[in-house]
N, C-alpha and C positions, 0 to 999 in steps of 0.2 A: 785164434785163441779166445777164450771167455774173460774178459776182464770180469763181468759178475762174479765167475764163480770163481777166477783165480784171488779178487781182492776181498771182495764182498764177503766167502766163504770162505776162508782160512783160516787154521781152525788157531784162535787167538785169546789169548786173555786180556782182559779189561784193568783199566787201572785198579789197586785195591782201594783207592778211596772211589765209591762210585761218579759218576761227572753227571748222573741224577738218575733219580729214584722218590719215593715217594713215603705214605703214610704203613703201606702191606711191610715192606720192606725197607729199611731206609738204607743202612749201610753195608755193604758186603762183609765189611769187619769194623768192628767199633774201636777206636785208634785211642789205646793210652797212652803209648810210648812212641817216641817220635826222636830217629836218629839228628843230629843238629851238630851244625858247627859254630863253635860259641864267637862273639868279636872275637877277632884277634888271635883267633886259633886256626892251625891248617888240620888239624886232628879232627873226629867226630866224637862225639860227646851221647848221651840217649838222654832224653828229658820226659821227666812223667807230667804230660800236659793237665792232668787232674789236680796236682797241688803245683805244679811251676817247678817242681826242684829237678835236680842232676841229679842221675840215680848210676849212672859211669863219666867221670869224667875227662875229655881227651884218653880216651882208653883205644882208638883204634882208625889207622892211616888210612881205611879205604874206607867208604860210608857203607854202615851197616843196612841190612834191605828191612823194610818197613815188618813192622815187628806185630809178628800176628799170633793171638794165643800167649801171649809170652815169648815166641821164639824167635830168632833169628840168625840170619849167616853174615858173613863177613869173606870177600876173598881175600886170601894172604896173596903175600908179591910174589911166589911162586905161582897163582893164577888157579891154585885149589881153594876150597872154600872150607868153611870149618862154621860150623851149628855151636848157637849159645841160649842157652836161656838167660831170663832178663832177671832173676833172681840172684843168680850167679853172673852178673855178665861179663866178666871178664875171660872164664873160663871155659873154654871151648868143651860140648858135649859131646862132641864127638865132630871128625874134623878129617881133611885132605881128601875133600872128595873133588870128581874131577867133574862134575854135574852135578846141580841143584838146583828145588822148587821151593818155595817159602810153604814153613807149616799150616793149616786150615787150622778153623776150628773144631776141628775134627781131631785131632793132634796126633796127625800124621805130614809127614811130605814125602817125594820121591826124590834118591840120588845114586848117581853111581862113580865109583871108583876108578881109576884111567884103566883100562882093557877089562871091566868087570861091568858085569849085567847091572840092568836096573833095581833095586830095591825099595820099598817101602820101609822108613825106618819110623820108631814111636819120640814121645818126647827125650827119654835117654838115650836114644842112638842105637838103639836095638831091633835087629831086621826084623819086621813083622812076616815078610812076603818078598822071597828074591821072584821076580818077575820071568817070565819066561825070554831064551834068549832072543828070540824072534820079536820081539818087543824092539822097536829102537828106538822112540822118544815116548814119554808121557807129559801130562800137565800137571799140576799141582790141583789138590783135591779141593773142592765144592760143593758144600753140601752132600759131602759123602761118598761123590762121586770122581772120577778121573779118566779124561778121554786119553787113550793108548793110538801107537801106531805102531803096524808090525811091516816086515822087510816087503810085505807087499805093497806097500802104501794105506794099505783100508785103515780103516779108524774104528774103534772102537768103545767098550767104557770099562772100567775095574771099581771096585768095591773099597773100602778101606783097609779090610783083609785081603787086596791083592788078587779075590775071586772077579775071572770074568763078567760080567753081570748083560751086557751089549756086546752082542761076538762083533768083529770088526768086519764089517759088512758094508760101510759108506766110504766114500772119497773123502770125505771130508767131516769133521765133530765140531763141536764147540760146548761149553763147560755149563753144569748147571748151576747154573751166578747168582740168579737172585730168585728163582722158581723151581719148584722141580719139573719144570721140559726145559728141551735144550734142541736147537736146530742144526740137523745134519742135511748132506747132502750125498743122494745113490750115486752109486759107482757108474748105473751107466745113463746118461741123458739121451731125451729127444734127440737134440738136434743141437747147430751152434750157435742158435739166436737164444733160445731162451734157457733157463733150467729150472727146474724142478727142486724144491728147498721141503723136509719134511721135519716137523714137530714128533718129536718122539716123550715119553715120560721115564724117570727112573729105574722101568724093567724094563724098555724098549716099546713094550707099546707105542704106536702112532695114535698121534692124536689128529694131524689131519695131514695134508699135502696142498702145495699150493705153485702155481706157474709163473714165474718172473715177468714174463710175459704182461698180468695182470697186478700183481704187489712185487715191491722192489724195500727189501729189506734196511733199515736205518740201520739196526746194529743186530748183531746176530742172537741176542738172548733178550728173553724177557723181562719187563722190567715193571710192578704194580699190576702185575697180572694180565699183561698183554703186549704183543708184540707191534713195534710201532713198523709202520710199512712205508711206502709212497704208491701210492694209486692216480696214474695221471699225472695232476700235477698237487693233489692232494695229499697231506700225512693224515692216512686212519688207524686206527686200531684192531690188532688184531686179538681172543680170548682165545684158550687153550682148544676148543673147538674147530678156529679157524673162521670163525664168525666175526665181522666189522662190530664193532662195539665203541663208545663215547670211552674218550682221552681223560683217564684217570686223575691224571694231574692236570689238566686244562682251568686251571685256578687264578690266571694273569690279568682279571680285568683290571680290577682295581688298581692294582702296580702301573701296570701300563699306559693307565690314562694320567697318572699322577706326572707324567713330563722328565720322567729322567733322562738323562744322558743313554743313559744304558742301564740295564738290569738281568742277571741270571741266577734262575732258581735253583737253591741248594738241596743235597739231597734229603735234608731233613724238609723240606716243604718251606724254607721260608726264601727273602729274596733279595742278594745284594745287587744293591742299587747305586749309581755313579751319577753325580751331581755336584757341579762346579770344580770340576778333576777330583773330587774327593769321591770318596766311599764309607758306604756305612751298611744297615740292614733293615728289612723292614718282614712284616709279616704278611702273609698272603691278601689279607684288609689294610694294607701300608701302615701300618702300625710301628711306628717307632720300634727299635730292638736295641741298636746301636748307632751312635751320633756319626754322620756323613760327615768324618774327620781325618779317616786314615785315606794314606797312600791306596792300601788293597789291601781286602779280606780273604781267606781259605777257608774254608770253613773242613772242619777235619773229622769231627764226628756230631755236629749237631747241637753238643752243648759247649765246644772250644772252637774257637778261630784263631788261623794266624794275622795277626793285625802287622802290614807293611808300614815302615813310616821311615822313609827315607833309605838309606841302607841298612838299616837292621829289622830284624821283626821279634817278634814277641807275641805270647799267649793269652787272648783276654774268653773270659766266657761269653755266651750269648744275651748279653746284657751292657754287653762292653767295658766289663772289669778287667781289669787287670788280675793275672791269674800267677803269682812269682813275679819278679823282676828280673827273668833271666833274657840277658838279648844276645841274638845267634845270627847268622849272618847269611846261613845257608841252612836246608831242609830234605831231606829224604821220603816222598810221598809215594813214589811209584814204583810198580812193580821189574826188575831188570829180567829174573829168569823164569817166567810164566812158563818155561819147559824144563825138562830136565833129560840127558841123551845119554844111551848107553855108553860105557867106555870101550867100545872099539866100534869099527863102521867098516862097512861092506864097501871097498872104494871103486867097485865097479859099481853098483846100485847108487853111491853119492852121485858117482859121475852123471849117470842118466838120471836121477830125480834133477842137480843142475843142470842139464842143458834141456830139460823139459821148460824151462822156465823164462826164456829167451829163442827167438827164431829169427832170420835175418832184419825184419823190418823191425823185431817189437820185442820188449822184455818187460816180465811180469805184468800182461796185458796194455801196455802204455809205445806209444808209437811217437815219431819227429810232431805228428801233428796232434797228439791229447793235450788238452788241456787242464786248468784244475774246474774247470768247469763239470766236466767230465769224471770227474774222482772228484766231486763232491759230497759222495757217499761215506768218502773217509774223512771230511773235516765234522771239529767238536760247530758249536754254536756260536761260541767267543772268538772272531779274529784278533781279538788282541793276543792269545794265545800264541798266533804263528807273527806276529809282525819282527822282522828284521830277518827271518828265517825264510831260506829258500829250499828248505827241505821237507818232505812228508814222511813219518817214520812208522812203517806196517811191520809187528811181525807176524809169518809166516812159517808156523809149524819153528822147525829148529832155524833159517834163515830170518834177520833184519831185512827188509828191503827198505834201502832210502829211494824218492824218488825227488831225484834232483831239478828243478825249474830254473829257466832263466830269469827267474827275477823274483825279489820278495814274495811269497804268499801271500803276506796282507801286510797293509802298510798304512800308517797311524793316520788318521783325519786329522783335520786342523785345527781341533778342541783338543787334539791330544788325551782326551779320557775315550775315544773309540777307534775302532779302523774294520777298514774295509778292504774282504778278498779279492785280490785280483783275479778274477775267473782266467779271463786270456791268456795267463801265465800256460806257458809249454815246458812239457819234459824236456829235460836238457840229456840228462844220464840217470842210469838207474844202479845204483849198487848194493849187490846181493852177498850180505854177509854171513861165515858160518864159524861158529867159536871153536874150535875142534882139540881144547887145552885138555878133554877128558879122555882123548885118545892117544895112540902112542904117538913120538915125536915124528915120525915119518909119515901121517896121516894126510898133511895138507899138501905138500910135495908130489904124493901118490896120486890124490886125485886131480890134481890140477895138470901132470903131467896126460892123464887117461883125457880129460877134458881136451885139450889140448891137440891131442893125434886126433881126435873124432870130430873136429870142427868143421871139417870140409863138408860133414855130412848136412851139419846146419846152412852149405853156402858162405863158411867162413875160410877166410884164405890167410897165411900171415904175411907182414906188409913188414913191421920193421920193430926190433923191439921189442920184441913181447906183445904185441900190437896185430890182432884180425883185422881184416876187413871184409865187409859184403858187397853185394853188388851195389846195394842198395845206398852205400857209403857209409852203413855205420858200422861201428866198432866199436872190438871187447877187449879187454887185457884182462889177467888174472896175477895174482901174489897173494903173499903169504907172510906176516909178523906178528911173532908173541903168538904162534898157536890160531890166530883169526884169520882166515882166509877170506879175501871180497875176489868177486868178479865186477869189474865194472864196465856197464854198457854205453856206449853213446851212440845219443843220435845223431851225431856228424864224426865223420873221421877225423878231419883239423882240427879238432879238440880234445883228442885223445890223448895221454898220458901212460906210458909205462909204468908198470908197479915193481916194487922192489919184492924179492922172494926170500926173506929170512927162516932158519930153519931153527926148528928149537934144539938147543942141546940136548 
C-alpha cells in the first residue's frame, strides 16, 4: 500500500483560517464573524470581531461552522443541518439537509437531502445545479472551483454553475485554495515505491508533472505561488512551471536571532512570538505589534486576534487593543464538513472503497511498526498544537481517519511555553470514520454487514465479539451510533475492543 499516495494525496480541505500564507494571498476567507461561547454560556452566540459586539446571542446548541460570505450552517439534534445567513441569523435559509459544505465566496455551497442527489444551492437556498447521480461526494467551492467524485472513484472538477469543467479522470483532487492550480494524482502509477503527483490549472491544463521519488509534497496546494516540497532532506520551492524557485516567505532572520522561546508566522506575514511563557507579536523586522503579555494569540484575519488570558479570550486588533469587551470561553475556527455526500450510497461500492483501505498487516498506509516519525508529513509546525493528544486527525475524501499512538504526540518541555514531538511514537489503532446521517436509516448496518461476510478475503477471521483477527495478530471490529459508523483497526489483538451497533430509528 502507498502511504504517499493514500495520506499525502487525499483529496482534503484545509483549515478555513489558513495555518500560513503570505503577501500574494493572505487568507483563504477574511473572518468577520466568529461563532463563540460567551462565559457562562453552554449555547453559542456569533460575535462581529470588527466592532467586538453580539450580533446572535446564545441563539444556537450546536456550534455554528465558521461563517464564510455571510453564511453559515448549524446541525439540528436530529443530525440534519440547516443554512443561515448572518443578517438574519436566527432564521434558517433553507434547512434539513442531510449533507453539507460551507458557502465560498463565490456564494454558492453543495448539499444534499437524505436519499436525494447532490445540489448546488445560491445564497437563498435555491438549487442552481442538481448534479449528476453518479456524483457521490463533492467539496465545497474555491475559487470557483469544486473537486467531484463519481461511483468510479475518479475525481474530478465542477464550475459554480455545476458544469463539468475537469472530467474526472485522477485517483485523487485537491481544491484550488489559494492559486489557481491544484494538484491531482493519475489513476494509474509506475510502480509501488513512488508516484507520480501533477499540477494542473483551472481548465485542466497540466502545468507540469513530477516523481515522488525526487519531491515529497508538504501540503497538497499552493501557497504564495509555489508549492513547497521536501527534496532530500531539503524544503524547496516549487512555481507553477515545476521549476525550484527562492521561498517566498523565507523572511525569519531577524525574529529568529532575537532569542525567543518560540515564534510562528501568521498568515498576514507577521510573527507571534513566546517569551517568559507569555506571548505577544512582532513584525517580520521584530518590531513591536503587541506587548508579550498574553496567555496566546490566533490571529484570525490579519487585523484581529484572539488574545488568551487565562480561561477566557477576547478580541484585540493588531496593535493589541482591545476590540469590545466581550469575553467567551470557547471558539469555532475550523472547517467540520470540507465534503458534502450524496443522500443515498451504493453499499456494495462503500463496502469495497472500505476494505480497500486496510489489509491484514496495515490500515490507511500505517502498520504495528510506523511511526510519527514516519507521517511527519502530516504534522502543523507548532507541537504545542498536539501536546496531551495521542491522536492524528486526516480527513480522507468522505472518511475521518484518526490515527491512534501509544503515547502523546508531543509533550510540553520544561519551560512549558514549548514542546517537543515524540517521533518514536507508534500507531496503536487506526479508526476509520464515515457520517452516513444523509442516507437512509439502514445504510450503516448494510454495509457493515457486506464488510463483514468478505473479511476472510482480507485474511480476516472472527475471534469473539464482533472482533477479526489476522495472522498477523491484528484486528478490526466494526459499529454503528447516531448514523456514524467507525471501523476500528488494531495493531495488536489484546487490545481490541468490541463496538456497539446502534441503529437509527
Amino acid at each position: 500500500m502507498k502511504l504517499f499516495s493514500r495520506i499525502a494525496f487525499a483529496a482534503v480541505v484545509a483549515l478555513l483560517m489558513a495555518a500560513c500564507s503570505g503577501s500574494e494571498t493572505t487568507y483563504q476567507y477574511k473572518t468577520q464573524y466568529l461563532p463563540v461561547q460567551l462565559v457562562g454560556s453552554e449555547k453559542w452566540s456569533i460575535l462581529d470581531v470588527n466592532n467586538g459586539e453580539v450580533v446572535a446571542k446564545d441563539a444556537f446548541a450546536n456550534a455554528p461552522s465558521p461563517i464564510v460570505a455571510g453564511m453559515f450552517y448549524v446541525m439540528n439534534e436530529d443530525g440534519s443541518y440547516d443554512y443561515y445567513d448572518v443578517s438574519a441569523p436566527t432564521t434558517p435559509v433553507a434547512g434539513h439537509f442531510g449533507s453539507v459544505t460551507s458557502f465560498s465566496d463565490d456564494g454558492v455551497a453543495v448539499c444534499s437531502r437524505v436519499g436525494g442527489s447532490l445540489c448546488v444551492i445560491d445564497r437563498k437556498g435555491q438549487v442552481v445545479r442538481e448534479l449528476p447521480k453518479e456524483v457521490s461526494q463533492c467539496s465545497m467551492f474555491s475559487r470557483g472551483m469544486a473537486a467531484f467524485q463519481n461511483d468510479n472513484g475518479s475525481w474530478g472538477y465542477i464550475n459554480t454553475s455545476g458544469d463539468t469543467i475537469v472530467p474526472a479522470n485522477y485517483s485523487s483532487a485537491n481544491m484550488f485554495l489559494y492559486n489557481d492550480y491544484a494538484m491531482v494524482i493519475d489513476e494509474n502509477q509506475p510502480n509501488d515505491s513512488t508516484v507520480s503527483f501533477t499540477v494542473i490549472n483551472k481548465n485542466g491544463k497540466v502545468m507540469f508533472t513530477a516523481n515522488s521519488s525526487e519531491y515529497q509534497p508538504v501540503q497538497p496546494y499552493f501557497i504564495n505561488g509555489v508549492l513547497p516540497v521536501i527534496k532530500g532532506d531539503s524544503l524547496v520551492c516549487l512555481n507553477e512551471e515545476g521549476k525550484e524557485v527562492a521561498n517566498p516567505i523565507d523572511d525569519s532572520d531577524k525574529v529568529e536571532k532575537a532569542g525567543y522561546a518560540d515564534f510562528s508566522r501568521t498568515p498576514s506575514g507577521d510573527y507571534i512570538v513566546i517569551k517568559d511563557k507569555k506571548t505577544g507579536m512582532v513584525d517580520k523586522n521584530n518590531q513591536p505589534l503587541i506587548p508579550i503579555e498574553h496567555d496566546n494569540l490566533i490571529d484570525i484575519n490579519g487585523e484581529r486576534l484572539i488574545a488568551v488570558d487565562g480561561d477566557t479570550y477576547h478580541i484585540i486588533d493588531r496593535n493589541g487593543k482591545a476590540v469590545g469587551d466581550v469575553k467567551f470561553s470557547n471558539a469555532h475556527v475550523s472547517e467540520d464538513n470540507p465534503f458534502a455526500t450524496r443522500g443515498f450510497i451504493d453499499t456494495d461500492l462503500a463496502a469495497v472503497a472500505l476494505m480497500s483501505l486496510f489489509e491484514e498487516n496495515s490500515a490507511c498506509g500505517a502498520n504495528a511498526n510506523t511511526t510519527l516519525m514516519d507521517m511527519n508529513g502530516m504534522l502543523g509546525t507548532d507541537a504545542r498544537m498536539y501536546a496531551g493528544s495521542n491522536t492524528l486527525v486526516m480527513p480522507q475524501g468522505p472518511y475521518i481517519i484518526q490515527y491512534v499512538f501509544d503515547r502523546e504526540v508531543s509533550s510540553a518541555n520544561a519551560d512549558s511555553t514549548s514542546a517537543s514531538f515524540n517521533y518514536d511514537a507508534k500507531v496503536d489503532r487506526v479508526i476509520i470514520s464515515l457520517n452516513l446521517n444523509h442516507c437512509p436509516a439502514n445504510t450503516e448496518p448494510a454495509i457493515v454487514n457486506k464488510v463483514e461476510s468478505r473479511l476472510g478475503t482480507k485474511g480476516f477471521v472472527f475471534a469473539r465479539d464482533g472482533i477479526f483477527c489476522s495472522d498477523y495478530l491484528t484486528a478490526l471490529t466494526l459499529g454503528y451510533d447516531k448514523g456514524v459508523m467507525n471501523l476500528i483497526y488494531y495493531m495488536h489483538f489484546n487490545e481490541s475492543v468490541p463496538q456497539v451497533k446502534n441503529k437509527r430509528s
